[in-house]
N, C-alpha and C positions, 0 to 999 in steps of 0.2 A: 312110150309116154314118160318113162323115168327118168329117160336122160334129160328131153325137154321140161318135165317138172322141174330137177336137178339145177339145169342151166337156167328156166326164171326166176329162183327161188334165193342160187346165188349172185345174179343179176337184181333182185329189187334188194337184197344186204347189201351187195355192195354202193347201191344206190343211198340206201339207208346211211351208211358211213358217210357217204360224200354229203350229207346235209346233218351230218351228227344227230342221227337220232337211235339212241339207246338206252338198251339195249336190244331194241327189235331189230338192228342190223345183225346181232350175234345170232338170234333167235331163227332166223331166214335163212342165214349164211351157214348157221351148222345146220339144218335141216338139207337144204340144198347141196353141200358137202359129203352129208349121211347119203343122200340118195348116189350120190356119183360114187360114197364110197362102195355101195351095194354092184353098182353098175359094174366098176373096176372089178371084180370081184368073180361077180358072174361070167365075164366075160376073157378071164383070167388075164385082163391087164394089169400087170403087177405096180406097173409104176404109175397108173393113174390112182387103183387102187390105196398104196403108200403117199402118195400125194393128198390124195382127199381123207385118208384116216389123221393124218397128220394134222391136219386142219382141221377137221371136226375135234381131235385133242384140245387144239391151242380155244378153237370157239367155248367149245364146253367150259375150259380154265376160268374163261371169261364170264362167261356164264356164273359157275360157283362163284367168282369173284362179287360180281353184282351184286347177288343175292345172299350172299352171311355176310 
């Protein structure tokens, strides 16, 4: 179930983006991000892993940025 959370979660952000609405596209996209980066993880894929923490970094930036 984590992975498909994962994958709808970054699927309605990236949705979100393509009609500019923000920032609930950050909000989905790092949530969905965070679950795959957990997935990668467990599953000791490294490079999914590095993929998805890397993303959920850049979402969060976003994130801080919006909000202060």
């Amino acid at each position: 179930p984590m992975r498909w959370t994962g994958t709808i979660l970054c699927l309605i952000g990236i949705g979100l983006t393509s009609y500019n609405i923000y920032p609930l596209n950050l909000l989905f996209g790092a949530i969905g991000s965070f679950l795959w980066t957990v997935e990668g993880w467990v599953a000791k894929d490294y490079a999914l892993f590095t993929v998805e923490l890397v993303a959920v970094l850049i979402y969060l930036g976003g994130i801080v940025r919006v909000y202060t």
